[in-house]
C-alpha beads as a LAMMPS data file, in Angstrom:
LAMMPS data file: protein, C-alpha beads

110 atoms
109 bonds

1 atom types
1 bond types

-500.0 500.0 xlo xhi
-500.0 500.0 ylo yhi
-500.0 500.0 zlo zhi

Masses

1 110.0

Atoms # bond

1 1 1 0.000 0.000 0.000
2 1 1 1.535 3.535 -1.078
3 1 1 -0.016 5.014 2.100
4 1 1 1.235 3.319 4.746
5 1 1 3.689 5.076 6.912
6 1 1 7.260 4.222 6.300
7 1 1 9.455 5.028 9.272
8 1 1 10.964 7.707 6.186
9 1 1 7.358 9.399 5.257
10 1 1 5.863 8.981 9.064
11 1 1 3.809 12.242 9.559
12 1 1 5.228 12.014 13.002
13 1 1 9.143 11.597 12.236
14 1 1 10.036 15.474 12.721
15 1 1 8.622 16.043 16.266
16 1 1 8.248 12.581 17.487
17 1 1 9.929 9.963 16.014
18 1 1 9.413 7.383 18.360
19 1 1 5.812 7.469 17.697
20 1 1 6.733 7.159 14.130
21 1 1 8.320 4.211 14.415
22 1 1 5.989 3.001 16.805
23 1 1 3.276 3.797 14.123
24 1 1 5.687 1.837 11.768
25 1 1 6.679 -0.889 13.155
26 1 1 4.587 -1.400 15.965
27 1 1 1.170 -0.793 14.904
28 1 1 1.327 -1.553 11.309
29 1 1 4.393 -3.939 11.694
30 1 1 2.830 -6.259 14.530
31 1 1 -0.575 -5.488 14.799
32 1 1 -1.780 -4.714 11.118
33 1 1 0.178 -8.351 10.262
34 1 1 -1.329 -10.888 12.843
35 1 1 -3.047 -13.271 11.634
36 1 1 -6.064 -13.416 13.545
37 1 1 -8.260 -11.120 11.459
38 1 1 -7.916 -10.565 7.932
39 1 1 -6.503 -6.707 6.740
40 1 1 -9.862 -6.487 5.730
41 1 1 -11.609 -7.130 8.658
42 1 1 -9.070 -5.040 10.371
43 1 1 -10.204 -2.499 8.466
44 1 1 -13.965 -2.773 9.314
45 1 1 -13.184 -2.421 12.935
46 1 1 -10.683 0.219 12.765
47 1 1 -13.132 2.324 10.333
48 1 1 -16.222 1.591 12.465
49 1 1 -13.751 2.965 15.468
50 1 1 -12.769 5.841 13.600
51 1 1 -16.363 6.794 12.868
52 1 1 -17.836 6.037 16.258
53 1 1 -15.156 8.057 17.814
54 1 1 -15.514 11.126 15.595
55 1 1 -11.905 11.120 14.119
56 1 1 -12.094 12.557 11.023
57 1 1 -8.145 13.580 11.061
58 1 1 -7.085 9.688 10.511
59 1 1 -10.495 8.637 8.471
60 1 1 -9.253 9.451 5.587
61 1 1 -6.382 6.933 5.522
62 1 1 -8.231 4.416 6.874
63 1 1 -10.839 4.591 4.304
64 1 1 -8.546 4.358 1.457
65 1 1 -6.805 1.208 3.288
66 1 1 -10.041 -0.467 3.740
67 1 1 -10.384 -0.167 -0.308
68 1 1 -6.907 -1.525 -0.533
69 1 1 -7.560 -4.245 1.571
70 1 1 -10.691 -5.596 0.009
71 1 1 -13.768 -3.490 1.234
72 1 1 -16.116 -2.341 -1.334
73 1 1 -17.565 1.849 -1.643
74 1 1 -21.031 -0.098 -1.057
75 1 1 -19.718 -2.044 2.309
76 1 1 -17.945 1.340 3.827
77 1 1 -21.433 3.136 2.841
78 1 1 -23.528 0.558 4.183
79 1 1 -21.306 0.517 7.534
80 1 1 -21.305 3.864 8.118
81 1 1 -25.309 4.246 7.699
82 1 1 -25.354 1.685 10.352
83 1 1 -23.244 3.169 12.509
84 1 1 -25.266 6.426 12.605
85 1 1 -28.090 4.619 14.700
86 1 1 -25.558 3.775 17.063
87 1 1 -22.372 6.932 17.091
88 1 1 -24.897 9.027 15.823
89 1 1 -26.375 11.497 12.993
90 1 1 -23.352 13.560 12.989
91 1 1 -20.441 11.443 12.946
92 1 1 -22.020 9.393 10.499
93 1 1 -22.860 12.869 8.225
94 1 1 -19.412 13.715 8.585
95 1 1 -17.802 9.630 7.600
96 1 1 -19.866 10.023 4.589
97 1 1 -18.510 13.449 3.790
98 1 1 -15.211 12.005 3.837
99 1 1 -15.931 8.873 2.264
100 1 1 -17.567 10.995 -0.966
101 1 1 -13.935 12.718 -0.771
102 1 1 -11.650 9.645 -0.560
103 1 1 -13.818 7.959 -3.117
104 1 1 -13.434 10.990 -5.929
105 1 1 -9.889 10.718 -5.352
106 1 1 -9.475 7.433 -5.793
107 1 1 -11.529 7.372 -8.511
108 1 1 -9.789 10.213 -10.158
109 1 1 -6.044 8.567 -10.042
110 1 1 -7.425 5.320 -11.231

Bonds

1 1 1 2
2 1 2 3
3 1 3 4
4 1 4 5
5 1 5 6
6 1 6 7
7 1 7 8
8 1 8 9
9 1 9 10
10 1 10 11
11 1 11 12
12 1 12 13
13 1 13 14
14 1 14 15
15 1 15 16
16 1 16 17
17 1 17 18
18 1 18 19
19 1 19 20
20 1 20 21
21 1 21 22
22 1 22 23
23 1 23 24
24 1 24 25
25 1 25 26
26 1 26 27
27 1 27 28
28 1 28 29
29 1 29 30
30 1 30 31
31 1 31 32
32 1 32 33
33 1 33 34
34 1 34 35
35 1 35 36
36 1 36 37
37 1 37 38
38 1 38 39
39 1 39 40
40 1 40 41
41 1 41 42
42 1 42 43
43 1 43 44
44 1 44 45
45 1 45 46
46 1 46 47
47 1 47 48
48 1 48 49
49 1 49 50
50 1 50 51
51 1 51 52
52 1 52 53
53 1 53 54
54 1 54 55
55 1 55 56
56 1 56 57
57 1 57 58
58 1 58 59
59 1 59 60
60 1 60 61
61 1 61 62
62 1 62 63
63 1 63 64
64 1 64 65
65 1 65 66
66 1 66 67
67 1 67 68
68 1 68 69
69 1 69 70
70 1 70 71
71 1 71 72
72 1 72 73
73 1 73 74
74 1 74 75
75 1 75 76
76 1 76 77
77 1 77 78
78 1 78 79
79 1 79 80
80 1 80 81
81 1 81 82
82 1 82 83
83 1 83 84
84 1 84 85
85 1 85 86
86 1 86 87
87 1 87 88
88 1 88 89
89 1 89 90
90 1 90 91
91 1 91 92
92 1 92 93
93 1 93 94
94 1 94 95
95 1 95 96
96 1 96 97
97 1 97 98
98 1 98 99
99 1 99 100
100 1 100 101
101 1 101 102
102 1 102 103
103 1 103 104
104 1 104 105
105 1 105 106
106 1 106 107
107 1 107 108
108 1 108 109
109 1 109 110
């Protein structure tokens, strides 16, 4: 995946790079690589997280990864929609705002 932090082009390497390599090797080194869910299912979760927890700074990224690693515009839609019965109106307004963004840009360098 061309997104995925490199302990080079971590976001974090200029002011903190221990949390860059942490966020390197640690998070998507171990964690992202065990083999007890699937990168896709991963993703689900960590989307669904993202969502419920209103972080739109990191949804982005993990919205493109979960198209990367399998998950259909239609499943991140249809996720999302749920999850506005359960985070709520405006975090899912606001995932779906980002999602129409991530999926124009894909879209656009494909």
């Amino acid at each position: 995946m061309t997104d995925q932090p490199t302990p080079a082009r971590s976001p974090f390497d200029d002011i903190a790079p221990a949390l860059g390599r942490y966020t390197s090797e640690v998070l998507f080194g171990e964690v992202w690589e065990r083999p007890e869910l699937s990168k896709r299912d991963r993703s689900l979760v960590t989307v669904a997280c993202l969502v419920s927890l209103y972080r739109s700074n990191e949804l982005p990224f993990h919205l493109k990864r979960a198209l990367e690693n399998g998950l259909t515009r239609e499943e991140l839609v249809e996720a999302i929609t749920h999850l506005a019965f359960y985070a709520g109106w405006p975090t899912a307004a606001s995932a779906i705002a980002a999602a129409r963004r991530v999926f124009e840009e894909v879209e656009s360098s494909q």
